[in-house]
DSSP file (Angstrom, degrees, kcal/mol; ACC not computed):
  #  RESIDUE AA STRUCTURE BP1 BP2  ACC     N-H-->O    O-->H-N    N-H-->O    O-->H-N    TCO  KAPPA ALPHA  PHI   PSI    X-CA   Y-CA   Z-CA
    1    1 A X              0   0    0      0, 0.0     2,-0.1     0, 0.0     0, 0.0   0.000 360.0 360.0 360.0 133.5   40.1   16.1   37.0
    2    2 A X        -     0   0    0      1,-0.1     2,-0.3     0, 0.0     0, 0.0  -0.260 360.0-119.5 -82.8 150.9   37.7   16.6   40.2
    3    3 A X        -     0   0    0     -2,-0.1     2,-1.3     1,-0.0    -1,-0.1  -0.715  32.6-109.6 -89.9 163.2   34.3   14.9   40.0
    4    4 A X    >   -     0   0    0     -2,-0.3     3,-1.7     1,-0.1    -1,-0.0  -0.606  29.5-161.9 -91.4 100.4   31.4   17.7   40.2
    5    5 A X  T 3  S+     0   0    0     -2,-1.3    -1,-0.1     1,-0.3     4,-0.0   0.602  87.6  59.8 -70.3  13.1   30.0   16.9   43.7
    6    6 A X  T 3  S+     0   0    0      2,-0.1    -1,-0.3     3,-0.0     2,-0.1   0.290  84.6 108.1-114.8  43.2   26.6   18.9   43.0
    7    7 A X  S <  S-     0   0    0     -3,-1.7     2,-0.1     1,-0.1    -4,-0.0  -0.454  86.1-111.0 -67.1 145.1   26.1   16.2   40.0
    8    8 A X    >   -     0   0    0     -2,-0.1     3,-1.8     1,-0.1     2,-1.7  -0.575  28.9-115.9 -89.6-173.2   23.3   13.7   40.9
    9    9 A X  T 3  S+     0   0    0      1,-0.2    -1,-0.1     2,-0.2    -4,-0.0  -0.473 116.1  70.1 -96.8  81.7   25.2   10.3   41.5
   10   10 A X  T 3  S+     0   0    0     -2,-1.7    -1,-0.2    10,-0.1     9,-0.1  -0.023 106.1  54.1-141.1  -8.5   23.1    8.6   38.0
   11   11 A X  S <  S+     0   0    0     -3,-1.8    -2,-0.2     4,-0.0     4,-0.0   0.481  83.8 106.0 -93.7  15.5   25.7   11.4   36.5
   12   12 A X  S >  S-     0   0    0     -4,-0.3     3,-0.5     1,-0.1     7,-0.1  -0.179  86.3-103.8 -67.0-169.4   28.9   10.3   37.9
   13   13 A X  T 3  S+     0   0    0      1,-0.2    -1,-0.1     5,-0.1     5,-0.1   0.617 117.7  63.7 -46.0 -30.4   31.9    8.5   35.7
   14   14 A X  T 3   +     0   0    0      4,-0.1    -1,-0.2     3,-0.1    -2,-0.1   0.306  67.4 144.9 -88.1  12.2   30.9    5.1   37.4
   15   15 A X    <   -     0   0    0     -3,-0.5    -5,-0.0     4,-0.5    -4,-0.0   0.426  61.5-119.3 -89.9 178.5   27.4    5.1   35.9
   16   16 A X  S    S+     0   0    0      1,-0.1    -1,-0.1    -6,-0.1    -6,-0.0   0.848 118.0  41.8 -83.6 -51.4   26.4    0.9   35.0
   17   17 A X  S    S-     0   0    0      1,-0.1    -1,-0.1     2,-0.1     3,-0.1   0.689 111.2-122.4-106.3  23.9   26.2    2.3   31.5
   18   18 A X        +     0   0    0      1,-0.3     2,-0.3    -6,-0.1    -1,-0.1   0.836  61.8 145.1  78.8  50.6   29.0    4.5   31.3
   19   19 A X        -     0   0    0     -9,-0.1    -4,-0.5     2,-0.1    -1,-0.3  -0.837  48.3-143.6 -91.4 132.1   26.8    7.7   30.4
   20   20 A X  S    S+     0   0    0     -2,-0.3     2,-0.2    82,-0.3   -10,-0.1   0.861  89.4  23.1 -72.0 -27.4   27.3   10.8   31.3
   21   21 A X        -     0   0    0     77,-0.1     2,-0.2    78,-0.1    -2,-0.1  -0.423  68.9-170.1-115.3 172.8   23.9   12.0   31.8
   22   22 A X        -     0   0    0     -2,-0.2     2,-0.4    -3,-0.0    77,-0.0  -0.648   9.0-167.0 171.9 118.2   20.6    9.1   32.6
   23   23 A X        -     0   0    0     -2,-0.2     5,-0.2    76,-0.0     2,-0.1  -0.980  18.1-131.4-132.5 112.1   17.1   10.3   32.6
   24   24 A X    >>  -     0   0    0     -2,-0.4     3,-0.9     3,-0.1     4,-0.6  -0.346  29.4-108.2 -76.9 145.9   14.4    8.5   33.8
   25   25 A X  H 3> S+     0   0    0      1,-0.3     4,-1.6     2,-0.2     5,-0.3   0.807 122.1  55.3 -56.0 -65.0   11.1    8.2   31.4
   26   26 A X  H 3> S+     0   0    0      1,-0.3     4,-3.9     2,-0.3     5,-0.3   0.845 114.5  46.7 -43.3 -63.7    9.1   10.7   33.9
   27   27 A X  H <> S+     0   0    0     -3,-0.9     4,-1.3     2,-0.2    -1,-0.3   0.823 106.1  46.9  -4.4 -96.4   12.0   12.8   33.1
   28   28 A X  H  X S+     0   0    0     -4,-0.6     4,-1.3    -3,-0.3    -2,-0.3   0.713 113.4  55.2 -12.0 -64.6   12.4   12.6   29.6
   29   29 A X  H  X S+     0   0    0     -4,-1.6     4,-1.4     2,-0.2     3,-0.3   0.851 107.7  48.4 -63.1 -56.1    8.2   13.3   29.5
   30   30 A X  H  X S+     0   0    0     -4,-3.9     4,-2.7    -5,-0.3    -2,-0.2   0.802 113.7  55.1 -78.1 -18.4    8.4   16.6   31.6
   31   31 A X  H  X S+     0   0    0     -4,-1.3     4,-0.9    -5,-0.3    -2,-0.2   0.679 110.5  37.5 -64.7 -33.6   11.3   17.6   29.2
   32   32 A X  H  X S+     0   0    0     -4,-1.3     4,-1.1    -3,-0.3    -2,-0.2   0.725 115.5  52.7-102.2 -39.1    9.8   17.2   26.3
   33   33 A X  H  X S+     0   0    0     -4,-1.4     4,-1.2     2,-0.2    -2,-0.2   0.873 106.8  55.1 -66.2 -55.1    6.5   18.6   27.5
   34   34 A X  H >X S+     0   0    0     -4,-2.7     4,-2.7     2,-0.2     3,-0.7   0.983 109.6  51.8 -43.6 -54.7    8.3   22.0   29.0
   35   35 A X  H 3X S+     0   0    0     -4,-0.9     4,-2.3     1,-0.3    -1,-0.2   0.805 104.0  50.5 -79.4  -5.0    9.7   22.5   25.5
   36   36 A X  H 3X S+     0   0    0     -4,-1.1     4,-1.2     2,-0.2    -1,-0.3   0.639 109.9  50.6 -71.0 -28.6    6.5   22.2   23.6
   37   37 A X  H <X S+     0   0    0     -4,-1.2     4,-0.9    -3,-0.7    -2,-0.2   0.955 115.8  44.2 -90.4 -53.2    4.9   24.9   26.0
   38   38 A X  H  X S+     0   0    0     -4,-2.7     4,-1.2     1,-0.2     5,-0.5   0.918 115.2  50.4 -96.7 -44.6    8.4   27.4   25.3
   39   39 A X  H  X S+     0   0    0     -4,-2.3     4,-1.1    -5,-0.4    -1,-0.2   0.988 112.7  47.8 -49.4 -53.7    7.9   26.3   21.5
   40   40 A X  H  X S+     0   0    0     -4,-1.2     4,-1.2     2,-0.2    -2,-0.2   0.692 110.6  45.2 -13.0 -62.2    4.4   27.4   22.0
   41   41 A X  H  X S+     0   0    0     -4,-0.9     4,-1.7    -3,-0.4    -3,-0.2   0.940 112.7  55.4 -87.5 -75.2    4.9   30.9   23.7
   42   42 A X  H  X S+     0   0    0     -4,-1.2     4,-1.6     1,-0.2    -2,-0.2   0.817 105.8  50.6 -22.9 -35.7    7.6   31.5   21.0
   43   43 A X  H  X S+     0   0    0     -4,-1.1     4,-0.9    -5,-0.5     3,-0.3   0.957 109.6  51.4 -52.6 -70.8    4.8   30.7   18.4
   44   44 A X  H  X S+     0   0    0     -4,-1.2     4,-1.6     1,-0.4    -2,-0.2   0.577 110.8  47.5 -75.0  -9.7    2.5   33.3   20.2
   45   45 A X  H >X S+     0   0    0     -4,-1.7     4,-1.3     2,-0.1     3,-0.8   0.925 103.7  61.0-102.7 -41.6    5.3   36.1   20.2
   46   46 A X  H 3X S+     0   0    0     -4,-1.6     4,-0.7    -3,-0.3    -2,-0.2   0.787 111.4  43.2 -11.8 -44.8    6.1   35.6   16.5
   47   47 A X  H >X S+     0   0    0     -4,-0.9     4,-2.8     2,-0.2     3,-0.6   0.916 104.8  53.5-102.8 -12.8    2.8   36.5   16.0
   48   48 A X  H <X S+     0   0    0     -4,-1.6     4,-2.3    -3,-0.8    -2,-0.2   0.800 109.8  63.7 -58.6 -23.2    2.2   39.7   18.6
   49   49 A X  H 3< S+     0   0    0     -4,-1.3     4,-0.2     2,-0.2    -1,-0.2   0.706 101.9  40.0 -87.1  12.2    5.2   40.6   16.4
   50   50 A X  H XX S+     0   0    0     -4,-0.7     3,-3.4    -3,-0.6     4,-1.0   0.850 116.9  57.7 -95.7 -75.7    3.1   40.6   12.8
   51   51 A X  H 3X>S+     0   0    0     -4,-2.8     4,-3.3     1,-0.3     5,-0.6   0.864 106.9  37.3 -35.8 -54.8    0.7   42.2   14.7
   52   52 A X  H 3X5S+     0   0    0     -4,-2.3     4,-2.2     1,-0.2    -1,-0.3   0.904 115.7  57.3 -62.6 -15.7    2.7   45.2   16.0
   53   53 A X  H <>5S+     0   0    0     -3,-3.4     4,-2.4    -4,-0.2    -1,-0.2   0.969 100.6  58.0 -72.0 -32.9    4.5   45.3   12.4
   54   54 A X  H  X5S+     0   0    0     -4,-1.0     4,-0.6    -3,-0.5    -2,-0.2   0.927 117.1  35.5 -56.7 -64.9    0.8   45.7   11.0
   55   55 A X  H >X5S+     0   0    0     -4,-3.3     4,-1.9    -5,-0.4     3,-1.7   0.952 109.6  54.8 -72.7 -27.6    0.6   48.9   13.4
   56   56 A X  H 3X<S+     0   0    0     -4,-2.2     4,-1.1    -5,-0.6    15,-0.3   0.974 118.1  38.9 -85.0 -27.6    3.8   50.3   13.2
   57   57 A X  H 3< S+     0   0    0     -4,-2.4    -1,-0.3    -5,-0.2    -2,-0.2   0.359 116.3  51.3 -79.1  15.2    3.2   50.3    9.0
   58   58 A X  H << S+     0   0    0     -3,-1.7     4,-0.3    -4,-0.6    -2,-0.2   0.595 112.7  48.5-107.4 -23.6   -0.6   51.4    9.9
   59   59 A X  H  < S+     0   0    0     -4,-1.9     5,-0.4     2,-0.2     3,-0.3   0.812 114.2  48.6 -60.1 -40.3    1.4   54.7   12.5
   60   60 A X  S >< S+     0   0    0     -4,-1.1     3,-3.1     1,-0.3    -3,-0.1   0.876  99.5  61.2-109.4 -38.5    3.7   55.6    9.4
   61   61 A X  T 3  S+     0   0    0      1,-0.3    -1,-0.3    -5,-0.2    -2,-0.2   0.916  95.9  65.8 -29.3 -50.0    1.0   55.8    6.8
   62   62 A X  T 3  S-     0   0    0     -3,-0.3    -1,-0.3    -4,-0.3    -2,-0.2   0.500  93.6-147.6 -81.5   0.7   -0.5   58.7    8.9
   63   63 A X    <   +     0   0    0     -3,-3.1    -1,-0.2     4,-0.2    -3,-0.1   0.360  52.0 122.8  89.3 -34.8    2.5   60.8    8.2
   64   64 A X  S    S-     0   0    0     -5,-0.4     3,-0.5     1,-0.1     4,-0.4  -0.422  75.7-114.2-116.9 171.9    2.5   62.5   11.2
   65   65 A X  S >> S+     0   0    0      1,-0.2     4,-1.7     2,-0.2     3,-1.1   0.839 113.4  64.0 -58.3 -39.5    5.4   62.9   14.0
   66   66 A X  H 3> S+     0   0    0      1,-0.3     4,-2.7     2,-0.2    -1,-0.2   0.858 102.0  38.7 -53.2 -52.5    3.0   61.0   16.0
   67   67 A X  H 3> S+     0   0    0     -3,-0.5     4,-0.8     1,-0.2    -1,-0.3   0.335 106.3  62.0-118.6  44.8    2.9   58.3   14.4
   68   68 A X  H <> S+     0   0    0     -3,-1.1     4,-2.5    -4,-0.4    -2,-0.2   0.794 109.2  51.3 -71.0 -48.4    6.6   58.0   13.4
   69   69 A X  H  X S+     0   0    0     -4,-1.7     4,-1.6     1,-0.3    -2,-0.2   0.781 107.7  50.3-102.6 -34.2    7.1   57.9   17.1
   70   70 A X  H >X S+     0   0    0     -4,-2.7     4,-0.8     2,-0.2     3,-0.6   0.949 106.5  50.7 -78.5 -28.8    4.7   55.3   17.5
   71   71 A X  H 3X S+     0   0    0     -4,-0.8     4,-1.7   -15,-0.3    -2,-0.2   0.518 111.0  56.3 -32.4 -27.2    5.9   53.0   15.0
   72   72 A X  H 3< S+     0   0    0     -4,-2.5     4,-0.4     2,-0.1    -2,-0.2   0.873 103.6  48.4 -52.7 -48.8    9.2   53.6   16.8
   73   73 A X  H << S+     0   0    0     -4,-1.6    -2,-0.2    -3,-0.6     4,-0.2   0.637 106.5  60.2 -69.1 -43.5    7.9   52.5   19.9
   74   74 A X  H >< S+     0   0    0     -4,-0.8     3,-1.7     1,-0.2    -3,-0.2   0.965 103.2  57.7 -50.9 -59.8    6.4   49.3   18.0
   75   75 A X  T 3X S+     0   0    0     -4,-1.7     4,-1.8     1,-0.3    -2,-0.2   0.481 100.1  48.4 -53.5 -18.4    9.9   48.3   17.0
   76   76 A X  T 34 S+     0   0    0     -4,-0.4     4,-0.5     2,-0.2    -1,-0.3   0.364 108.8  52.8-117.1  28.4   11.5   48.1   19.9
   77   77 A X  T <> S+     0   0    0     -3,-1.7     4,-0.6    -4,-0.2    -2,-0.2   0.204 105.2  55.5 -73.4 -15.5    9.2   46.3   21.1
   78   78 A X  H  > S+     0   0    0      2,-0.1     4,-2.9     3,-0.1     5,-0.3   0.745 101.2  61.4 -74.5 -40.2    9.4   44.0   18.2
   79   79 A X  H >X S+     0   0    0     -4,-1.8     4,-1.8     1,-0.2     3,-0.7   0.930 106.3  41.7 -51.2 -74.1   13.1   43.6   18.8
   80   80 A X  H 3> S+     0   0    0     -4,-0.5     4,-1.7     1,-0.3    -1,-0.2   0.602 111.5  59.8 -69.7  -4.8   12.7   42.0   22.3
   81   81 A X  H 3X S+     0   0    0     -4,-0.6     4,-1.7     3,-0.2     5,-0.3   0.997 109.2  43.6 -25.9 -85.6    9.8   40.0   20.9
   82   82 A X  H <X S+     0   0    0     -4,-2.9     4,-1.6    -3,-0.7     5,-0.3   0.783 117.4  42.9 -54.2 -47.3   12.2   38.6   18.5
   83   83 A X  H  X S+     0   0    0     -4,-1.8     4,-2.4    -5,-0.3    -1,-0.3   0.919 116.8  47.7 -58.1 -47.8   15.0   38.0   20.9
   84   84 A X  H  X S+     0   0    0     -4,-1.7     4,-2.0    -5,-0.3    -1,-0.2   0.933 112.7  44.5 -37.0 -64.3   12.8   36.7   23.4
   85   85 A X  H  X S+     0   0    0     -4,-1.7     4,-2.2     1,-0.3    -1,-0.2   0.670 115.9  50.6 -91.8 -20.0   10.9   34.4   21.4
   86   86 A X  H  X>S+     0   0    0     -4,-1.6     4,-5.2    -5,-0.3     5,-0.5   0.951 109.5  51.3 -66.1 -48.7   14.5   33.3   19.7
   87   87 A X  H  X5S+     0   0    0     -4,-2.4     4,-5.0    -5,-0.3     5,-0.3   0.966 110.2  50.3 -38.1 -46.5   16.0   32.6   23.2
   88   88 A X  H  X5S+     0   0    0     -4,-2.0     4,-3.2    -5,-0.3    -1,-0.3   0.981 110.6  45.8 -73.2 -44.2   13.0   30.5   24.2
   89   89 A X  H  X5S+     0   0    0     -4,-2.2     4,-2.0     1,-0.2    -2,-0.2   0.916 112.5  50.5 -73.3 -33.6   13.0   28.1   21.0
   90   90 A X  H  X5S+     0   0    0     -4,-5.2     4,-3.2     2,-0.2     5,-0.3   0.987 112.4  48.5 -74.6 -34.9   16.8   27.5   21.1
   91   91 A X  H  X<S+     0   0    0     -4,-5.0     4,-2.7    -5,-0.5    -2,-0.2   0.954 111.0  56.9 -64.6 -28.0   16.3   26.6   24.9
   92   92 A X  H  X S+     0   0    0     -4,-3.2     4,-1.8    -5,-0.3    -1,-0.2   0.931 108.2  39.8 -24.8 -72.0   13.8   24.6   23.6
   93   93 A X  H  X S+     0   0    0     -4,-2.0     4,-2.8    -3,-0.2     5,-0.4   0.854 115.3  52.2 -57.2 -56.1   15.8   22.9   21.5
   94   94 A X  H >X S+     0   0    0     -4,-3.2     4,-2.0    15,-0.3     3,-0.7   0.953 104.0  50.6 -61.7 -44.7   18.5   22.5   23.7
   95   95 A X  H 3X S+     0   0    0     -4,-2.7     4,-4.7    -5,-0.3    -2,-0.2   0.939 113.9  51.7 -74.3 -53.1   16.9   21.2   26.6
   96   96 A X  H 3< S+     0   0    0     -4,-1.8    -1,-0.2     2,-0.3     4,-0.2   0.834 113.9  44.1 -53.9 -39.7   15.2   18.3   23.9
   97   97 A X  H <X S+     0   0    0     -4,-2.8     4,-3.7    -3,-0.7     6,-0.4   0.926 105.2  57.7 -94.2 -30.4   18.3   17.4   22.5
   98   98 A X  H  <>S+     0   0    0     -4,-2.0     5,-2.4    -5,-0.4    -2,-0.3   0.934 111.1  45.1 -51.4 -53.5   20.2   17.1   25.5
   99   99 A X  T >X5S+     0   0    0     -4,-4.7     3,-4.3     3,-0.2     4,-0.5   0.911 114.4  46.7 -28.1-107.1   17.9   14.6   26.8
  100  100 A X  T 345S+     0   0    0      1,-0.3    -2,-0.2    -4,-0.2    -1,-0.2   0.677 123.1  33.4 -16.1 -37.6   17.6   12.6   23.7
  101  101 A X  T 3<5S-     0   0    0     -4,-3.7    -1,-0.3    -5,-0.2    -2,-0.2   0.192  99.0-125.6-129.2  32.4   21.2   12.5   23.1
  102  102 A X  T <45 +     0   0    0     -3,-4.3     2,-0.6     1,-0.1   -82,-0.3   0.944  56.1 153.4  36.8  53.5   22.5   12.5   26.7
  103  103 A X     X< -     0   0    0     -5,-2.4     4,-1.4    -4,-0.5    -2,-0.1  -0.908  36.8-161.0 -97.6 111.3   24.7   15.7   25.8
  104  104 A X  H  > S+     0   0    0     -2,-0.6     4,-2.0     1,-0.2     5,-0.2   0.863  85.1  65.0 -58.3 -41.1   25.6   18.1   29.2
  105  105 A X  H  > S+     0   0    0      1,-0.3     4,-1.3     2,-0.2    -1,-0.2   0.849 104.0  29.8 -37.0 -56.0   26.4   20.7   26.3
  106  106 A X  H  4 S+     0   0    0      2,-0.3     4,-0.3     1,-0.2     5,-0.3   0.921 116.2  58.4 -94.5 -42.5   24.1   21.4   24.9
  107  107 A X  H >X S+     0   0    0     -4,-1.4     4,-3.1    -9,-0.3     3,-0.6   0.934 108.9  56.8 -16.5 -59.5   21.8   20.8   27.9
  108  108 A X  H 3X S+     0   0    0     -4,-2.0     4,-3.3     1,-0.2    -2,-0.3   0.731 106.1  49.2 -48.0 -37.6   24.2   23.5   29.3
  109  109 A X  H 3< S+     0   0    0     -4,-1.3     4,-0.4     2,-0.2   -15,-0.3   0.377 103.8  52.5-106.6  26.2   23.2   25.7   26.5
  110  110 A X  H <> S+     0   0    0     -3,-0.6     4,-2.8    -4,-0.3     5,-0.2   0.687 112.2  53.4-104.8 -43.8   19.4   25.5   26.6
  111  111 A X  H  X S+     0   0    0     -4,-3.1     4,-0.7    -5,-0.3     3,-0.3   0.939 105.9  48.3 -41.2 -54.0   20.1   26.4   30.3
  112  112 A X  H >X S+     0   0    0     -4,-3.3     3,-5.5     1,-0.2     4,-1.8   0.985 116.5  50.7 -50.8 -59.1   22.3   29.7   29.4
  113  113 A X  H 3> S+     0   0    0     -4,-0.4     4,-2.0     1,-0.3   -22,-0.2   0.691 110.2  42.6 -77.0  -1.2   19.4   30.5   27.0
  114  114 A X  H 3< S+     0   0    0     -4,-2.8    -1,-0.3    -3,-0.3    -2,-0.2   0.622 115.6  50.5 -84.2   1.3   16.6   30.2   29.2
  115  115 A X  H <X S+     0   0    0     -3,-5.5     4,-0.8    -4,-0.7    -2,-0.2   0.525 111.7  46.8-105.1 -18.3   18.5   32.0   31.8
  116  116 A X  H  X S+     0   0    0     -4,-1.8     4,-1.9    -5,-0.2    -2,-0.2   0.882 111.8  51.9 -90.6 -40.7   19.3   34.8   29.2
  117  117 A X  H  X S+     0   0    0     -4,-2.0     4,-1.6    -5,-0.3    -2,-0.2   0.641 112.7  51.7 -72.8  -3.9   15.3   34.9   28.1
  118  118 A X  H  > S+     0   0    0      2,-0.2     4,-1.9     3,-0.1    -1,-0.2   0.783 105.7  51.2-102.4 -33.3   14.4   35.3   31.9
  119  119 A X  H  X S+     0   0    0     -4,-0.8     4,-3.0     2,-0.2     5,-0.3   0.870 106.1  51.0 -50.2 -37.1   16.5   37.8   32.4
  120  120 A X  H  X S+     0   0    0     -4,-1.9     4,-2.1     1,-0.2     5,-0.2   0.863 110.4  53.6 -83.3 -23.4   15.2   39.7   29.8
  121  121 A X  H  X S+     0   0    0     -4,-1.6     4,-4.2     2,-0.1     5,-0.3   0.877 102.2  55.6 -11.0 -68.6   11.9   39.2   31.1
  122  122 A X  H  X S+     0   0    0     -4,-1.9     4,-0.7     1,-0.2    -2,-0.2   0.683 109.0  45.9 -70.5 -23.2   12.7   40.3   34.1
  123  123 A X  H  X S+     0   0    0     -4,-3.0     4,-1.4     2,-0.2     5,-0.3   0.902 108.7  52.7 -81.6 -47.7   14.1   43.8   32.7
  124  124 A X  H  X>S+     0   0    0     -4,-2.1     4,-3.0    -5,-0.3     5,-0.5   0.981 114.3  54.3 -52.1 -44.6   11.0   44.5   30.4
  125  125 A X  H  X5S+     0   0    0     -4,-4.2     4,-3.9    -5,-0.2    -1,-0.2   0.996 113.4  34.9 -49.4 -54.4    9.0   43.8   33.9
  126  126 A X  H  X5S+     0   0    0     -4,-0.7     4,-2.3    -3,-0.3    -1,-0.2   0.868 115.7  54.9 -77.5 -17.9   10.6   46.0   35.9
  127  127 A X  H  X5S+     0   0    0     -4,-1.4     4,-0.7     2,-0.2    -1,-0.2   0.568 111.5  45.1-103.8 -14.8   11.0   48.5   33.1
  128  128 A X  H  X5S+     0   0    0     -4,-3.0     4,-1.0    -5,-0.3    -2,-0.2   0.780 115.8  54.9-103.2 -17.4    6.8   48.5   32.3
  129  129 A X  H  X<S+     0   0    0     -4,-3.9     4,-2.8    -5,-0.5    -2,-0.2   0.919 107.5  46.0 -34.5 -56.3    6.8   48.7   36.4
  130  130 A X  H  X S+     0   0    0     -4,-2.3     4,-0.5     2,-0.2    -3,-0.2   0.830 117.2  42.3 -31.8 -69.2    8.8   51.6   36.1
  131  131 A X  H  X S+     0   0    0     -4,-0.7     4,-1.3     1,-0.2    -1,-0.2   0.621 116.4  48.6 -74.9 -47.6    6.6   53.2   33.2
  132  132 A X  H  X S+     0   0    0     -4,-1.0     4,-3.0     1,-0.2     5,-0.3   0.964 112.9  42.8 -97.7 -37.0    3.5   52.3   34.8
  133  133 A X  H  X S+     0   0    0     -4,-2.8     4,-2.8     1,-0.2    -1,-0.2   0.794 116.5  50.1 -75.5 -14.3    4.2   53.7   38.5
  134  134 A X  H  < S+     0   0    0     -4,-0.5    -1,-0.2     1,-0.3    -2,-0.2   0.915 113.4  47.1 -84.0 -31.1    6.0   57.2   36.9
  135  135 A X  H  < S+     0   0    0     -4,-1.3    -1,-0.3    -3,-0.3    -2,-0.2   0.964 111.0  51.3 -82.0 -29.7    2.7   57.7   34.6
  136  136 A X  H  <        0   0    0     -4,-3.0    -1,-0.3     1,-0.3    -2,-0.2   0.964 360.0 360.0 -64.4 -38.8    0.5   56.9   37.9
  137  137 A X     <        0   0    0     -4,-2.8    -1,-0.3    -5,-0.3    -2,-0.2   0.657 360.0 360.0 -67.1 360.0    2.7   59.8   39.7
């Protein structure tokens, strides 16, 4: 088995205490502080999505095509609410227990899911870019 040279060396095999991972307090403290701010943000789309449920059942009251089609429009914006805001509390979670319990895994998997909830950013950006430059034209 190869070591992984872009490891820092406090992860290698040879560590003093035979850990895979070692995180220094400072560490540990920005780690824990990042995931309380993505727990946070998660909060605060959980609840733009009760708002928008509150309109898309206040659209469908009215009956009208209109506002079928805006209570449509709510929902799928409630999905990527929900996804987001899921994405961000499990990277949350991972990042916090990976620290704590010196796990690369699971580390590993707070990484995938902040890397999947920035991506999905990064299309709803470009896709209200999109939106906003076509309605300007």
């Amino acid at each position: 088995m190869h070591d992984n040279p872009f490891a820092p060396p406090t992860a290698t095999a040879d560590s003093p205490e035979g850990r895979g991972l070692v995180f220094s307090e400072e560490g540990v403290r920005v780690v824990s502080s990042l995931a309380t701010w993505m727990r946070g943000l998660s909060t605060f789309y959980y609840v733009g999505v009760a708002f928008l449920a509150l309109g898309a059942c206040g659209a469908l009251v009215t009956g009208s095509a209109a506002g079928v089609g805006v209570a449509l429009g709510f929902s799928i914006v409630m999905l990527g609410l929900i996804t987001a805001a899921i994405w961000l509390r499990s990277a949350a979670s991972g990042f916090e227990r990976g620290v704590y319990s010196d796990d690369e895994m699971t580390l590993g998997q707070g990484f995938r899911n902040l890397r999947a909830y920035l991506i999905l950013m990064g299309i709803i950006s470009i896709l209200s870019l999109g939106s906003t430059i076509l309605e300007v034209m």
